[in-house]
Backbone bond lengths (Angstrom), bond angles and torsions (degrees), N, CA, C in turn:
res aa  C-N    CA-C-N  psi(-1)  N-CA   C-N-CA  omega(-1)  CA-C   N-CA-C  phi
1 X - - - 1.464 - - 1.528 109.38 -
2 X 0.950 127.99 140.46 1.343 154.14 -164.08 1.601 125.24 -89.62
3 X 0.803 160.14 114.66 1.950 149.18 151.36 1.338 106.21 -137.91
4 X 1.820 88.41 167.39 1.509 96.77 -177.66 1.256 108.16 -122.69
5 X 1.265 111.95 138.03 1.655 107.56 -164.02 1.597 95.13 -135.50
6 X 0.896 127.03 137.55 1.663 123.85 -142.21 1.168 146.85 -18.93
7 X 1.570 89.48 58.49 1.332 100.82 170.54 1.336 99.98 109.40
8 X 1.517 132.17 -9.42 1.735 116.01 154.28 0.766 91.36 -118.58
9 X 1.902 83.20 157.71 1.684 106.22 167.22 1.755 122.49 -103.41
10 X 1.180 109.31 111.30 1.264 140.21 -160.90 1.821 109.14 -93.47
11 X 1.607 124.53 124.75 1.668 116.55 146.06 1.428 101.99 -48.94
12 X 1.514 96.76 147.06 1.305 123.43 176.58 1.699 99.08 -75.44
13 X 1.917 95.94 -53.35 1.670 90.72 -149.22 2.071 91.59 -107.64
14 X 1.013 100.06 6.70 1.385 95.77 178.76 1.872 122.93 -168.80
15 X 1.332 114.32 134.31 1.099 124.58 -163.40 1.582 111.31 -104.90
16 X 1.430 113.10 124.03 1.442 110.46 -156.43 1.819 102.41 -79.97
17 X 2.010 122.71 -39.22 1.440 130.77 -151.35 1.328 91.96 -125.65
18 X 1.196 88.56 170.77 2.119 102.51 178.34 1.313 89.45 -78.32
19 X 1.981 143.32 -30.52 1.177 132.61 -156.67 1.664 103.63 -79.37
20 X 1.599 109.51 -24.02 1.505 114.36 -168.68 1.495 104.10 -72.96
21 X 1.566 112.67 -47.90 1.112 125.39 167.87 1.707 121.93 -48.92
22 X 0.666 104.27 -56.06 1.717 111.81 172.65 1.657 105.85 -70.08
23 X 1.328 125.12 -46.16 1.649 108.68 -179.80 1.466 113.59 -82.86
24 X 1.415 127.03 0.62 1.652 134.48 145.84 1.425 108.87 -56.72
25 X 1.446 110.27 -76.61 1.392 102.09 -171.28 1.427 123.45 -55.65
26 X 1.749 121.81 -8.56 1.122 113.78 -177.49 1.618 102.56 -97.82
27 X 0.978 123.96 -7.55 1.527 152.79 172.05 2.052 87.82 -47.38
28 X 1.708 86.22 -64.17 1.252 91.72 -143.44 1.864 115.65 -71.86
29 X 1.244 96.17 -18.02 1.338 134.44 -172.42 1.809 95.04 -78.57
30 X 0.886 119.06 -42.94 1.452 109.37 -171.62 1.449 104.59 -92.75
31 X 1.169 116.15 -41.14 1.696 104.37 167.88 1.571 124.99 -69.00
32 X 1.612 94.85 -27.09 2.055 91.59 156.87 1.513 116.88 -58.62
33 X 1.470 119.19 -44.76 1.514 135.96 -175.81 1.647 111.54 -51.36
34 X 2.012 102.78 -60.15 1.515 89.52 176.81 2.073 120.72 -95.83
35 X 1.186 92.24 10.48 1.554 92.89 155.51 1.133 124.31 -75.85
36 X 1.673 110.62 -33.05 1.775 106.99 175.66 1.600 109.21 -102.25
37 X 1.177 117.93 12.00 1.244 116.42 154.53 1.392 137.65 -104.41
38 X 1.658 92.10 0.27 1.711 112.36 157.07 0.915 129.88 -80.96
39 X 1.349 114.13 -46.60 1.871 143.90 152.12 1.674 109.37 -20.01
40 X 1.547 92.82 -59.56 1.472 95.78 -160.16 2.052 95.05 -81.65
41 X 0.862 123.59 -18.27 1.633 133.78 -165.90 1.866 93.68 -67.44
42 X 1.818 94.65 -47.15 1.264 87.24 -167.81 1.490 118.65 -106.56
43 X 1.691 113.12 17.90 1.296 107.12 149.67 1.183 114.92 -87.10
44 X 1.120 135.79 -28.73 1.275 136.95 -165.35 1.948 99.08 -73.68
45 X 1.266 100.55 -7.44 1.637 106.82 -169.42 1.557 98.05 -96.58
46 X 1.469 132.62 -13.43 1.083 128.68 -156.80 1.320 113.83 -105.51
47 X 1.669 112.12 85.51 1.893 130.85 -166.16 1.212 97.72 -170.26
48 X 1.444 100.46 148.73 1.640 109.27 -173.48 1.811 109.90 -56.90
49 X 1.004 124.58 -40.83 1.307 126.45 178.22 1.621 114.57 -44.38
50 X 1.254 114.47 -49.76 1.690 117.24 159.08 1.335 118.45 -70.59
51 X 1.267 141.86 -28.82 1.202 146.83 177.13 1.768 96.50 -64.19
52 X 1.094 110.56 -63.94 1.531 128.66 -169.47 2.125 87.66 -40.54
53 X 1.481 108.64 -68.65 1.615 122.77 -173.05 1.384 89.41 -34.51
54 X 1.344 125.06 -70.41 1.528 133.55 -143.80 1.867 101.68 -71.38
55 X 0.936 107.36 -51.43 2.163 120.10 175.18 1.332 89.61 -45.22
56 X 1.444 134.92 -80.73 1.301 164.33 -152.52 1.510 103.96 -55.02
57 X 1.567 132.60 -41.37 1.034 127.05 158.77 1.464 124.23 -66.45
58 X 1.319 95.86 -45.08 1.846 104.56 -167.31 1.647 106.80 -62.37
59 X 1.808 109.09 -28.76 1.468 112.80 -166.24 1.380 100.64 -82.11
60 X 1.525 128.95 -17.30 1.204 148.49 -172.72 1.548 110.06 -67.60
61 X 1.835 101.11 -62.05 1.664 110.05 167.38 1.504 108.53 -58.15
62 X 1.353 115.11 -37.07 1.749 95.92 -153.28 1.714 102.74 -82.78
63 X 1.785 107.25 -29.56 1.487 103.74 169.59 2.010 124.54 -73.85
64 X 1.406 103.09 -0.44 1.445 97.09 -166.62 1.546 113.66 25.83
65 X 1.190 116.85 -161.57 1.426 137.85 -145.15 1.480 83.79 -66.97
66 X 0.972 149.30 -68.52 1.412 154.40 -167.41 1.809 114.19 -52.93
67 X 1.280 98.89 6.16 1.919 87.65 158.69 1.894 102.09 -124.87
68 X 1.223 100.08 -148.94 1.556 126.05 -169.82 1.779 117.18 -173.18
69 X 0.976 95.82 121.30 1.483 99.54 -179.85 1.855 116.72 -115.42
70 X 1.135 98.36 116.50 1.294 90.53 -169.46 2.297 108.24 -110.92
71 X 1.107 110.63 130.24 1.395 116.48 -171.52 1.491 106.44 -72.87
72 X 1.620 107.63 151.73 1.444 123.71 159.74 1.349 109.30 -36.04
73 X 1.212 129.12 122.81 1.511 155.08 165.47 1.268 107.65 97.75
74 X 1.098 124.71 23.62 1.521 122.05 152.57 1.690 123.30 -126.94
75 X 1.088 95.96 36.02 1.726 105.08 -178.21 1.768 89.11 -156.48
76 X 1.821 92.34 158.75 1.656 81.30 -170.72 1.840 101.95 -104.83
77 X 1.680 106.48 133.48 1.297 119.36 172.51 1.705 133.20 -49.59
78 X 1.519 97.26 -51.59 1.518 111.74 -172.06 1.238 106.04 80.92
79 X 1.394 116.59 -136.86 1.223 123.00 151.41 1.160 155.29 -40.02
80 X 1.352 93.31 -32.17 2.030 120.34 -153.38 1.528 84.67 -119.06
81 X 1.652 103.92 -175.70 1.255 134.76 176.65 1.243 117.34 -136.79
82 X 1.627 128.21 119.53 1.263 111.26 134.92 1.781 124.90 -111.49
83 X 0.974 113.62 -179.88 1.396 112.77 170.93 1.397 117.88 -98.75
84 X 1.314 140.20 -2.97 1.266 146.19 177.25 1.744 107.16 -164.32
85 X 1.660 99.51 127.25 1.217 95.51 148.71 1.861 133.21 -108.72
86 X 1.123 124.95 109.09 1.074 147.50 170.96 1.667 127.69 -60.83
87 X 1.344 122.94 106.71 1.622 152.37 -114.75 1.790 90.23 -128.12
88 X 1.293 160.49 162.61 0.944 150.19 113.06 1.374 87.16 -160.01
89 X 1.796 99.64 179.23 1.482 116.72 155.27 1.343 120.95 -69.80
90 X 1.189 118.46 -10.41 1.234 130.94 168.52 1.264 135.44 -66.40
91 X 1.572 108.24 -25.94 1.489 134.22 151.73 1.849 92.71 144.90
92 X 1.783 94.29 -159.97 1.609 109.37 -146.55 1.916 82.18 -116.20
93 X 1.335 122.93 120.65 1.143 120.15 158.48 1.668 121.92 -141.53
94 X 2.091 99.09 135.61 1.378 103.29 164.77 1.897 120.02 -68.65
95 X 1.217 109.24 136.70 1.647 115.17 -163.21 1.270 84.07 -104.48
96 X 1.590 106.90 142.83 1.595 108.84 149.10 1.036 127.49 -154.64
97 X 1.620 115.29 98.18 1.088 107.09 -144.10 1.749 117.45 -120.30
98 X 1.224 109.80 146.09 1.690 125.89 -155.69 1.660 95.06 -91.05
99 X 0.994 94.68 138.53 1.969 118.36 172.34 1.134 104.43 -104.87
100 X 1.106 147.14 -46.82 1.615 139.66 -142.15 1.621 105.89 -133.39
101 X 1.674 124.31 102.82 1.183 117.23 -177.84 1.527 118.55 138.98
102 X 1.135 135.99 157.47 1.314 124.13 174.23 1.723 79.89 -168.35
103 X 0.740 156.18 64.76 1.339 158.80 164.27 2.003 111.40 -153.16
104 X 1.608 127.68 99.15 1.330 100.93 -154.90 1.757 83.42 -135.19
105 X 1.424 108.98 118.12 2.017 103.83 161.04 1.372 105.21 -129.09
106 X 1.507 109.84 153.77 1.260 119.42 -167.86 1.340 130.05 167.36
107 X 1.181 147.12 -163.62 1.171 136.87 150.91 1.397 124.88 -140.02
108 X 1.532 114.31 168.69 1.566 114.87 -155.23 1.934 83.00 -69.88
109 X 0.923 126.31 -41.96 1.148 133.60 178.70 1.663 136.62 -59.94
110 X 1.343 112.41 -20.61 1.666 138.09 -152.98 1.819 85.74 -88.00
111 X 1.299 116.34 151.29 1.305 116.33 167.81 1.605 126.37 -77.18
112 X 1.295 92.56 -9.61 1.858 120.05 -152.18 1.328 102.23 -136.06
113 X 1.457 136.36 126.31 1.799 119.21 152.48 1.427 103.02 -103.80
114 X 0.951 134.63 148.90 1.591 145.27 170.12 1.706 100.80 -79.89
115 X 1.381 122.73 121.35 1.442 132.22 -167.29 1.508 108.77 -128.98
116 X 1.308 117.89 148.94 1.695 99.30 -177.40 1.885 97.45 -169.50
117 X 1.105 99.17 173.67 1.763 109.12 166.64 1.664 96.13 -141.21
118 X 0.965 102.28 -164.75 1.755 126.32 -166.34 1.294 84.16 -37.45
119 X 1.302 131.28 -92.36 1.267 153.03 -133.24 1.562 122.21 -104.57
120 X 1.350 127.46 14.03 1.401 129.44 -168.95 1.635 106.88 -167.05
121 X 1.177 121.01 123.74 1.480 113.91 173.69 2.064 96.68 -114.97
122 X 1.652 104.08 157.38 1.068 102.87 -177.27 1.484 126.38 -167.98
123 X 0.734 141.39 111.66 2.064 144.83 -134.38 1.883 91.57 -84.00
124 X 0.922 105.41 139.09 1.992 114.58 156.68 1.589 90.17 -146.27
125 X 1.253 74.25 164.49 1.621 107.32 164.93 1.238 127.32 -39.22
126 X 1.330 120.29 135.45 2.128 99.77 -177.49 1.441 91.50 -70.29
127 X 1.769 98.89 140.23 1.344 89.10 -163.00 2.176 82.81 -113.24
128 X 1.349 126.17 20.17 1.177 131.33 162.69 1.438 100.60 -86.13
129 X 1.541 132.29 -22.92 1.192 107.73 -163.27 1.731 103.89 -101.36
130 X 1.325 101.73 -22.13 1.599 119.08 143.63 1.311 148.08 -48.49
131 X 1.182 118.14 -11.68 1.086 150.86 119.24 1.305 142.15 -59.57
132 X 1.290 121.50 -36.47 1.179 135.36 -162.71 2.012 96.90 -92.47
133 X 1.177 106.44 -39.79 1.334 122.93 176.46 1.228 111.52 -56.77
134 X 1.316 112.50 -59.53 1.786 125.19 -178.73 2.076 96.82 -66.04
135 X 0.895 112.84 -54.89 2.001 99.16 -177.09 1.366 95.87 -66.78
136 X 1.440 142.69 10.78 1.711 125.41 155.50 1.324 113.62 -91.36
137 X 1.654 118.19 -34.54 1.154 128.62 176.89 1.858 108.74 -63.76
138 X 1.158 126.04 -15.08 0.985 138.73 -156.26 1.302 103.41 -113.45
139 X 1.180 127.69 -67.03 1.732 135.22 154.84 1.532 92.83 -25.07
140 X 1.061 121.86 -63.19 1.944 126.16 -156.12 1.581 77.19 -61.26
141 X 1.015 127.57 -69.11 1.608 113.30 -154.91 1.300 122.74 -63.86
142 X 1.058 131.50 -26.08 1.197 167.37 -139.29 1.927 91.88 -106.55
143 X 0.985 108.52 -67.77 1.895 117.85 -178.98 1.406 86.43 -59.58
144 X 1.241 149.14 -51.49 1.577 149.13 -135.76 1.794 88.62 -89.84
145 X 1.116 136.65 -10.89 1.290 124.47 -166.15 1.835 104.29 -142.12
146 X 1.201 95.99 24.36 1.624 123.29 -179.94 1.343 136.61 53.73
147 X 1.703 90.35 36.52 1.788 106.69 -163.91 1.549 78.38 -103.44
148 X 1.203 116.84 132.31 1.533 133.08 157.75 1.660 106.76 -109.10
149 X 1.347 97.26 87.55 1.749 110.03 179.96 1.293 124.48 -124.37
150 X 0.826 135.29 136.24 1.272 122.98 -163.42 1.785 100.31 -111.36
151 X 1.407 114.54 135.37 1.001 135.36 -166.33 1.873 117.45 -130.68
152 X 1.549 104.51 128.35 1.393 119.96 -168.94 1.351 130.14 -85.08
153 X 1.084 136.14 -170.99 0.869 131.94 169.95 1.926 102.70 -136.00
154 X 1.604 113.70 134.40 1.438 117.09 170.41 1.566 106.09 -148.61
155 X 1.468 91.28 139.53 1.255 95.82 165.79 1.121 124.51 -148.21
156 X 1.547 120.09 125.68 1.482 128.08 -131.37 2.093 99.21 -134.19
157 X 1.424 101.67 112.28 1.721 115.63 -176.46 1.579 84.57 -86.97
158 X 1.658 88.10 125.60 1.315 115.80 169.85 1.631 122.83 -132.28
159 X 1.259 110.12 55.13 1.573 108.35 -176.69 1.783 110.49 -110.77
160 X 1.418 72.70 130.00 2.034 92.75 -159.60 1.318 102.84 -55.38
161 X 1.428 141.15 -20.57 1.555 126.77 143.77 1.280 141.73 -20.89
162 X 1.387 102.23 -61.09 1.568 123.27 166.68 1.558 113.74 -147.59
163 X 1.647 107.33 123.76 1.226 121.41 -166.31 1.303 100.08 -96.02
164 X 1.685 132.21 -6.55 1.362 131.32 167.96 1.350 102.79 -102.46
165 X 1.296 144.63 118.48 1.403 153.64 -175.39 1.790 92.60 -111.78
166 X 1.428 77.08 117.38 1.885 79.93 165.56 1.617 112.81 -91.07
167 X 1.234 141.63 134.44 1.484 160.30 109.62 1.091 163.13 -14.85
168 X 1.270 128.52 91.76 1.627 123.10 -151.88 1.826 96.27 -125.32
169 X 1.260 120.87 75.59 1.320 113.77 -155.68 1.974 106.03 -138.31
170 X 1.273 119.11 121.38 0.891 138.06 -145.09 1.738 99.24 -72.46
171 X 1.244 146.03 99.62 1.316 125.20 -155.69 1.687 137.31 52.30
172 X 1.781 103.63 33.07 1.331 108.17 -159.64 1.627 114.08 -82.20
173 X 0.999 115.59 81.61 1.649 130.67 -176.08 1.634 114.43 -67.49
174 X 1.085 120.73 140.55 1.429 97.74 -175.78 1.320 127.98 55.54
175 X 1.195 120.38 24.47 1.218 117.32 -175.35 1.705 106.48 -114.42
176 X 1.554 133.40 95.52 1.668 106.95 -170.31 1.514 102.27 -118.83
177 X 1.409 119.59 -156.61 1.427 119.88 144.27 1.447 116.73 -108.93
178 X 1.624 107.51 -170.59 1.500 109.17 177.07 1.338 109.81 -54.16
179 X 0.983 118.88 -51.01 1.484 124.90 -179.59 1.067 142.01 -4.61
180 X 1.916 87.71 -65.28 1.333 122.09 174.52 1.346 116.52 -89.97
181 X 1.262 116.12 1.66 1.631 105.51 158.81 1.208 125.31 -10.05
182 X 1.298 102.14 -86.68 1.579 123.97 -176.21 1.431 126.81 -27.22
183 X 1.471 87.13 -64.34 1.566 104.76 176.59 1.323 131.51 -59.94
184 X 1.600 101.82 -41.72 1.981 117.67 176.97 1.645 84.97 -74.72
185 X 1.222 149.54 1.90 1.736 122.54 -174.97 1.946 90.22 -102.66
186 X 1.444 92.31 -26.46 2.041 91.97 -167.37 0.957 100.93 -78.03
187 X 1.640 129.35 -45.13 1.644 120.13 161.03 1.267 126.65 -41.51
188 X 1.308 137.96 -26.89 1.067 140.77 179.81 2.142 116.92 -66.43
189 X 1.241 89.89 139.74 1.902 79.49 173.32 1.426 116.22 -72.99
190 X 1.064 123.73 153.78 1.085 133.32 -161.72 2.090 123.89 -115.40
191 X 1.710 72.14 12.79 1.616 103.62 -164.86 1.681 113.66 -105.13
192 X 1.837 100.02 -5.86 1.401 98.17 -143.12 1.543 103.12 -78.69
193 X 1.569 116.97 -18.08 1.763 106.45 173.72 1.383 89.20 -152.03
194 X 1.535 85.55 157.12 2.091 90.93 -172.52 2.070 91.63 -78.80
195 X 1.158 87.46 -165.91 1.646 111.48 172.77 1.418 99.82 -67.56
196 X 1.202 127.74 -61.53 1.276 143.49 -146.73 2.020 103.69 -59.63
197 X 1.527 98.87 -37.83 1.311 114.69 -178.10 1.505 117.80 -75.57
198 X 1.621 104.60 -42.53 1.127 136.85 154.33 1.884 109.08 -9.59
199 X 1.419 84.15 -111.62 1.424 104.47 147.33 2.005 122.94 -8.57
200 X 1.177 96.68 -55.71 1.340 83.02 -151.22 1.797 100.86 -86.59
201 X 1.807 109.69 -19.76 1.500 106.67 166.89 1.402 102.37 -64.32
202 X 1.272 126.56 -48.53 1.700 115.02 -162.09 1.558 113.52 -52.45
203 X 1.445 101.75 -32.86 1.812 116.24 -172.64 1.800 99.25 -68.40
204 X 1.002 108.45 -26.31 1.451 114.69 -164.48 1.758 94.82 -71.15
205 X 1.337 129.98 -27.91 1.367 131.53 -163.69 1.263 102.82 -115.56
206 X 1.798 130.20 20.12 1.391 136.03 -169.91 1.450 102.97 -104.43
207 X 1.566 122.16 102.99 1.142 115.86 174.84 1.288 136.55 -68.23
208 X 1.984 107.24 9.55 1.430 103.78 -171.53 1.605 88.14 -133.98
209 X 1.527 131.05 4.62 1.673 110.59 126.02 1.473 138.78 24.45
Protein backbone atom coordinates (compact mmCIF):
# COMPACT_ATOMS: atom_id res chain seq x y z
CA UNK A 1 0.00 0.00 0.00
CA UNK A 2 1.14 3.24 -0.99
CA UNK A 3 0.94 7.18 0.61
CA UNK A 4 2.31 10.33 0.30
CA UNK A 5 3.65 11.92 3.14
CA UNK A 6 5.30 15.13 2.11
CA UNK A 7 5.46 14.89 -0.94
CA UNK A 8 6.79 11.11 -1.44
CA UNK A 9 5.25 8.31 -2.21
CA UNK A 10 6.28 5.75 0.19
CA UNK A 11 5.14 1.56 1.05
CA UNK A 12 3.25 1.69 3.96
CA UNK A 13 4.26 -1.87 5.08
CA UNK A 14 7.48 -2.27 3.22
CA UNK A 15 10.51 -0.52 1.85
CA UNK A 16 12.03 -1.78 -1.34
CA UNK A 17 16.11 0.52 -1.26
CA UNK A 18 18.37 1.83 1.44
CA UNK A 19 17.27 5.38 -0.43
CA UNK A 20 13.42 4.60 0.49
CA UNK A 21 14.54 3.73 3.80
CA UNK A 22 16.59 6.70 4.50
CA UNK A 23 14.05 9.31 2.72
CA UNK A 24 11.22 7.80 5.31
CA UNK A 25 13.16 8.34 8.17
CA UNK A 26 13.99 11.77 7.01
CA UNK A 27 10.26 12.07 6.22
CA UNK A 28 9.83 11.28 9.63
CA UNK A 29 12.32 13.47 11.22
CA UNK A 30 11.09 16.57 9.63
CA UNK A 31 7.54 16.22 10.51
CA UNK A 32 8.78 15.46 14.22
CA UNK A 33 10.95 18.85 13.73
CA UNK A 34 7.97 21.06 12.49
CA UNK A 35 5.45 19.59 14.90
CA UNK A 36 7.66 20.67 17.77
CA UNK A 37 8.30 23.77 16.28
CA UNK A 38 4.63 24.49 16.04
CA UNK A 39 4.08 23.36 19.57
CA UNK A 40 6.57 25.59 20.80
CA UNK A 41 5.25 28.75 18.30
CA UNK A 42 2.03 28.20 19.91
CA UNK A 43 2.93 28.05 23.46
CA UNK A 44 4.83 30.81 23.38
CA UNK A 45 1.45 32.31 21.73
CA UNK A 46 -0.61 31.33 24.70
CA UNK A 47 -1.17 35.02 26.86
CA UNK A 48 -3.75 37.41 26.76
CA UNK A 49 -1.75 39.76 24.58
CA UNK A 50 -2.06 37.14 21.59
CA UNK A 51 -5.47 36.17 22.44
CA UNK A 52 -6.38 39.96 22.47
CA UNK A 53 -4.33 39.95 18.43
CA UNK A 54 -6.37 36.85 17.46
CA UNK A 55 -10.32 38.25 19.02
CA UNK A 56 -9.28 41.65 17.54
CA UNK A 57 -8.82 40.36 14.07
CA UNK A 58 -11.68 37.94 13.83
CA UNK A 59 -14.06 40.88 15.41
CA UNK A 60 -12.46 43.06 12.72
CA UNK A 61 -13.54 40.47 9.75
CA UNK A 62 -16.89 39.70 11.17
CA UNK A 63 -17.66 43.63 11.77
CA UNK A 64 -16.17 44.84 8.33
CA UNK A 65 -16.11 48.49 7.73
CA UNK A 66 -19.13 49.08 9.91
CA UNK A 67 -17.51 48.47 13.44
CA UNK A 68 -14.44 50.02 15.44
CA UNK A 69 -12.30 48.49 17.78
CA UNK A 70 -10.77 50.38 20.19
CA UNK A 71 -7.62 48.83 22.55
CA UNK A 72 -6.96 48.67 26.35
CA UNK A 73 -5.80 52.14 27.44
CA UNK A 74 -7.80 54.13 25.42
CA UNK A 75 -11.27 53.69 26.80
CA UNK A 76 -11.86 54.16 30.50
CA UNK A 77 -11.61 50.81 32.76
CA UNK A 78 -12.90 51.77 36.26
CA UNK A 79 -12.51 49.02 38.11
CA UNK A 80 -12.51 46.12 35.74
CA UNK A 81 -10.58 45.30 32.64
CA UNK A 82 -11.10 44.65 29.26
CA UNK A 83 -8.70 44.29 26.51
CA UNK A 84 -10.75 45.60 23.60
CA UNK A 85 -13.57 47.62 23.12
CA UNK A 86 -15.64 46.47 20.24
CA UNK A 87 -17.97 49.15 18.15
CA UNK A 88 -20.54 47.73 15.57
CA UNK A 89 -24.18 48.01 14.69
CA UNK A 90 -24.37 45.11 16.40
CA UNK A 91 -23.91 46.85 19.67
CA UNK A 92 -21.04 48.28 22.14
CA UNK A 93 -18.86 45.51 23.82
CA UNK A 94 -16.12 45.25 26.71
CA UNK A 95 -13.75 42.16 25.36
CA UNK A 96 -11.78 40.14 27.61
CA UNK A 97 -10.04 38.00 26.35
CA UNK A 98 -8.08 34.77 27.86
CA UNK A 99 -4.83 33.22 26.21
CA UNK A 100 -3.99 30.42 28.39
CA UNK A 101 -6.66 27.61 29.07
CA UNK A 102 -9.60 25.94 27.66
CA UNK A 103 -10.88 24.39 30.82
CA UNK A 104 -13.10 27.36 32.74
CA UNK A 105 -15.55 26.84 36.29
CA UNK A 106 -16.84 29.48 38.22
CA UNK A 107 -19.29 31.91 38.68
CA UNK A 108 -20.62 35.18 37.22
CA UNK A 109 -20.30 36.02 40.83
CA UNK A 110 -16.97 34.09 42.31
CA UNK A 111 -13.94 36.47 42.63
CA UNK A 112 -11.68 33.74 41.06
CA UNK A 113 -12.65 30.98 38.20
CA UNK A 114 -10.37 27.96 38.36
CA UNK A 115 -9.06 27.59 34.48
CA UNK A 116 -6.88 24.80 33.17
CA UNK A 117 -5.93 22.51 30.00
CA UNK A 118 -4.65 18.90 30.10
CA UNK A 119 -1.92 19.48 32.34
CA UNK A 120 -2.09 22.67 34.64
CA UNK A 121 -4.98 24.14 36.62
CA UNK A 122 -4.82 27.85 37.71
CA UNK A 123 -7.15 30.68 39.49
CA UNK A 124 -7.40 34.49 37.73
CA UNK A 125 -9.58 36.92 38.31
CA UNK A 126 -13.33 36.63 37.17
CA UNK A 127 -12.47 37.98 34.20
CA UNK A 128 -16.67 38.44 33.42
CA UNK A 129 -16.75 40.58 36.31
CA UNK A 130 -13.79 42.40 34.71
CA UNK A 131 -15.39 43.08 32.11
CA UNK A 132 -18.49 43.81 33.31
CA UNK A 133 -16.81 46.68 35.40
CA UNK A 134 -14.96 48.22 32.42
CA UNK A 135 -18.64 48.39 30.07
CA UNK A 136 -19.97 50.58 33.31
CA UNK A 137 -17.01 52.69 33.24
CA UNK A 138 -17.73 53.07 29.66
CA UNK A 139 -21.59 53.49 29.76
CA UNK A 140 -20.58 56.40 32.50
CA UNK A 141 -18.53 57.97 29.80
CA UNK A 142 -20.41 57.44 27.14
CA UNK A 143 -23.88 59.13 29.02
CA UNK A 144 -21.35 62.15 29.98
CA UNK A 145 -20.91 63.00 26.22
CA UNK A 146 -24.65 62.21 25.36
CA UNK A 147 -24.34 58.76 23.91
CA UNK A 148 -27.03 56.71 25.72
CA UNK A 149 -25.57 53.21 24.67
CA UNK A 150 -25.66 50.50 26.21
CA UNK A 151 -22.56 48.54 26.57
CA UNK A 152 -21.67 44.67 27.33
CA UNK A 153 -19.76 42.72 28.74
CA UNK A 154 -17.75 39.48 26.77
CA UNK A 155 -15.42 37.36 27.49
CA UNK A 156 -14.02 35.25 24.93
CA UNK A 157 -11.09 32.02 25.74
CA UNK A 158 -8.82 32.09 23.06
CA UNK A 159 -5.93 29.66 23.56
CA UNK A 160 -4.52 28.35 20.27
CA UNK A 161 -4.56 24.76 21.85
CA UNK A 162 -8.13 24.49 21.96
CA UNK A 163 -10.42 26.88 20.25
CA UNK A 164 -13.51 24.97 21.89
CA UNK A 165 -13.10 25.59 25.73
CA UNK A 166 -15.47 23.59 27.63
CA UNK A 167 -17.45 25.38 30.75
CA UNK A 168 -18.77 24.76 34.00
CA UNK A 169 -19.91 28.33 34.89
CA UNK A 170 -22.66 29.36 37.08
CA UNK A 171 -24.89 31.81 34.87
CA UNK A 172 -22.05 32.19 32.27
CA UNK A 173 -23.54 34.73 29.74
CA UNK A 174 -21.36 35.98 27.27
CA UNK A 175 -18.94 33.87 27.96
CA UNK A 176 -17.73 31.78 24.43
CA UNK A 177 -14.59 30.61 22.73
CA UNK A 178 -12.81 31.59 19.53
CA UNK A 179 -14.75 29.31 17.85
CA UNK A 180 -17.78 30.70 18.46
CA UNK A 181 -17.01 33.96 17.24
CA UNK A 182 -18.86 33.73 14.30
CA UNK A 183 -21.85 32.44 15.46
CA UNK A 184 -22.41 34.72 18.85
CA UNK A 185 -21.80 37.94 16.16
CA UNK A 186 -24.77 36.22 13.61
CA UNK A 187 -26.95 35.81 16.62
CA UNK A 188 -26.75 39.14 17.40
CA UNK A 189 -29.42 41.84 15.85
CA UNK A 190 -28.19 43.65 13.44
CA UNK A 191 -30.61 46.53 14.06
CA UNK A 192 -29.24 47.51 17.37
CA UNK A 193 -27.52 51.10 16.31
CA UNK A 194 -27.49 52.73 12.93
CA UNK A 195 -23.98 53.77 11.42
CA UNK A 196 -24.54 57.18 12.35
CA UNK A 197 -24.33 56.14 16.19
CA UNK A 198 -21.76 53.86 15.24
CA UNK A 199 -19.57 56.40 14.26
CA UNK A 200 -20.12 58.77 16.71
CA UNK A 201 -19.17 56.23 19.93
CA UNK A 202 -15.90 55.27 18.10
CA UNK A 203 -15.08 59.23 17.71
CA UNK A 204 -15.78 59.50 21.34
CA UNK A 205 -12.47 57.16 22.05
CA UNK A 206 -10.35 59.10 19.14
CA UNK A 207 -7.53 60.74 20.70
CA UNK A 208 -6.78 62.95 17.75
CA UNK A 209 -10.56 64.33 17.62
Amino acid sequence: MEFNFFGFHLQLWKLHSAKEYITFALSLAGGLVLLILTTKRWGKSRNDESATERVGKKLRGLGGKRCALVPAGEFPQGRGFANLLFISTRGVYTVRCIGWGYRASGSLRAREWRVGDAKEERFIPNPYAQATLASEAVSAYLADKGLNVAVEPLVVFADPFQNTPRFSLEGGAHTIGFAELKSWYRGLSGNTLDQETVANVAKAFDRKA
